[in-house]
C-alpha positions in Angstrom: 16.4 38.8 14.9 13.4 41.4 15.3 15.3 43.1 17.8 15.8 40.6 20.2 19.0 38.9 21.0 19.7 35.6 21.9 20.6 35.9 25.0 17.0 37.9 25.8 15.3 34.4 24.7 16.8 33.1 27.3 17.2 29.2 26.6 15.2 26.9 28.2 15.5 23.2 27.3 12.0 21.4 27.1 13.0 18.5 27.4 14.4 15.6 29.4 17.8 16.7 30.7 19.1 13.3 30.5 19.1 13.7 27.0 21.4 17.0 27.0 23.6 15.3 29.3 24.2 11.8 26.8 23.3 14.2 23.5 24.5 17.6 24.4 25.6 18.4 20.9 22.4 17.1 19.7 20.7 19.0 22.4 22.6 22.8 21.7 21.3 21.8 17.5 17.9 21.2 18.5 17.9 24.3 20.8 19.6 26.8 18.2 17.7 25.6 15.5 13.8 24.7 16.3 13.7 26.4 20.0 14.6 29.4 19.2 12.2 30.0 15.9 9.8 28.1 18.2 9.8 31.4 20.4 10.1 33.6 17.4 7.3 32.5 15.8 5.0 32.5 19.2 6.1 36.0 19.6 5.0 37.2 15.7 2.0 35.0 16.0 1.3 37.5 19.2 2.4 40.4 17.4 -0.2 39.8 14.1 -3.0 38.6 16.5 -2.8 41.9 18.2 -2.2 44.2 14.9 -5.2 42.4 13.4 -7.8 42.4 15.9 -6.7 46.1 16.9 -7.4 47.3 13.4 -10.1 44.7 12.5 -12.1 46.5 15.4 -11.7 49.5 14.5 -13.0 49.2 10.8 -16.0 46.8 12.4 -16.8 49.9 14.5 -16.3 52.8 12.1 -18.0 51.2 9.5 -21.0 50.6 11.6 -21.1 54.1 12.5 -20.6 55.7 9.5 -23.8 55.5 7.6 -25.4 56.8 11.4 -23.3 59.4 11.1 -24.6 60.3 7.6 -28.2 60.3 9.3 -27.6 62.2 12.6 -25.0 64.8 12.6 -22.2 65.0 15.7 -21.4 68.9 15.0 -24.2 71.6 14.5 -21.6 73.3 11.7 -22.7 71.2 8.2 -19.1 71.9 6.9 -17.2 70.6 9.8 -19.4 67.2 10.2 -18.3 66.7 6.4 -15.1 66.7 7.6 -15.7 64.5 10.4 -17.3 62.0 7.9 -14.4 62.3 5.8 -12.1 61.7 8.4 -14.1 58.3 9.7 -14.2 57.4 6.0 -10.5 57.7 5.5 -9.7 55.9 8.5 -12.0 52.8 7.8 -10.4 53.3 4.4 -6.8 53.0 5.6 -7.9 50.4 8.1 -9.2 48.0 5.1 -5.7 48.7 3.4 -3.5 47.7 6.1 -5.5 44.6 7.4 -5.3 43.7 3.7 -1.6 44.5 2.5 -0.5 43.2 6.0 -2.6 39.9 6.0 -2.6 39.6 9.7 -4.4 36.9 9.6 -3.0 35.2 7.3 0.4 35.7 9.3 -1.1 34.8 12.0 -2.1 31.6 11.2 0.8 30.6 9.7 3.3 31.2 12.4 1.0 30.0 15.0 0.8 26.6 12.8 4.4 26.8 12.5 5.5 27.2 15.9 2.6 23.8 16.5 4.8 22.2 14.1 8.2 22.4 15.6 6.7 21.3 19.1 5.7 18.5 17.8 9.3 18.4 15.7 10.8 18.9 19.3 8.7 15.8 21.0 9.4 13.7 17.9 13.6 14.4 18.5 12.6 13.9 22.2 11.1 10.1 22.2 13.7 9.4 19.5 16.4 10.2 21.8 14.9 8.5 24.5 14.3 5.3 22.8 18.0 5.5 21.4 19.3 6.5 25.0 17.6 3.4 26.5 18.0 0.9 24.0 21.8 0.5 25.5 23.5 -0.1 21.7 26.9 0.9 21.3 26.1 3.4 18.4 24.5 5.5 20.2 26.0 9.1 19.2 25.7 8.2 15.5 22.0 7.1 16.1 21.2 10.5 18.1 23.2 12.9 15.1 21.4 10.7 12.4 18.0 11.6 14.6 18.9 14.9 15.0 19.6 15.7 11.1 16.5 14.1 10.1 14.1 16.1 12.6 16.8 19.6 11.0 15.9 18.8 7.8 11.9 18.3 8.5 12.6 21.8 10.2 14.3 22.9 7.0 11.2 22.1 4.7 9.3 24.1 7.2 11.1 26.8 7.0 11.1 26.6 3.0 7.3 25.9 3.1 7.4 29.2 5.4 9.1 31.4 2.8 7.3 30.4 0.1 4.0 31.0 2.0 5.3 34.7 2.5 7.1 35.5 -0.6 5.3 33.5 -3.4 2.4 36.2 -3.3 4.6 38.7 -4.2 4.9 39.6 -8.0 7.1 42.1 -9.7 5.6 44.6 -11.4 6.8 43.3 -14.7 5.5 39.7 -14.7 2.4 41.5 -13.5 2.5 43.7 -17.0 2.8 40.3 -18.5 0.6 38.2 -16.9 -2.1 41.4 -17.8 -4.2 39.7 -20.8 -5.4 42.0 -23.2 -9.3 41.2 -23.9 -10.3 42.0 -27.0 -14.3 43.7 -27.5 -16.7 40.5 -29.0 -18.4 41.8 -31.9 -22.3 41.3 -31.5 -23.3 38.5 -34.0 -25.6 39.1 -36.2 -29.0 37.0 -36.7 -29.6 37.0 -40.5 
């Protein structure tokens, strides 16, 4: 995942270890499945935070300077501060282009809301545990696994919503062609 294994995560339960010791099974589901993305989504949320205030900076700065640069020239040779200003232009060019195909931001938000949303996925497991672990009824295991796979599958529609976040904007080139309306020229009406 990303480069990172499993064990470099490092597991760390968060929550009440009375709960793995009377759910453990419960406990390793919870862990593998909403503690671990938990981590991976705090770590891309990091990673597009970085990537887009990195390159959102440098586009805010070299398109500030640019139109100086049009008015007072760096280099005493015209040709070579041409080149310069063609260089700062194709930078704040490619800078636009990757802030814009990457959505950083948008990334960013979403995994940061995401990881939000399994914390609060993890304390919701957590109470429920604790109010089954306490409530001293003999069903106890069946209440924790019914628990368990109702906070999995809320995790589940997360992750759906995820993907379809991601993926939906994407279009293939050929429902693109067909999507493409064809306008045709108004004629100019005549006033008799």
């Amino acid at each position: 995942m990303l480069g990172v294994s499993r064990a470099a995560l490092s597991r760390s339960y968060q929550w009440s270890p009375e709960i793995s010791k009377a759910f453990p099974s419960c406990a390793q589901l919870i862990d593998k499945f909403l503690t671990l993305h938990r981590k991976r989504y705090r770590r891309l949320a990091s990673l597009h935070v970085v990537w887009f205030k990195v390159i959102g900076a440098i586009e805010v700065v070299l398109s500030i300077t640019l139109p100086v640069l049009f008015v007072v020239p760096i280099l005493s040779n015209d040709q070579a501060n041409y080149v310069f200003l063609a260089i700062v232009s194709v930078i704040v060019a490619i800078a636009a282009g990757l802030r814009n195909f990457y959505s950083w931001d948008t990334n960013w938000r979403l995994y940061r809301s995401q990881e939000f949303v399994l914390a609060g996925l993890v304390a919701e497991w957590e109470v429920a545990m604790l109010q089954i672990l306490h409530s001293g009824a003999a069903d106890v295991q069946e209440r924790a696994l019914s628990d368990t796979a109702a906070v999995l599958a809320k995790a589940t529609e997360l992750f759906e919503h995820e993907n379809s976040t991601l993926f939906n904007a994407v279009v293939p080139p050929e429902v693109a062609r067909r999507s493409v309306r064809v306008v045709q020229p108004t004629s100019p009406s005549v006033a008799p």
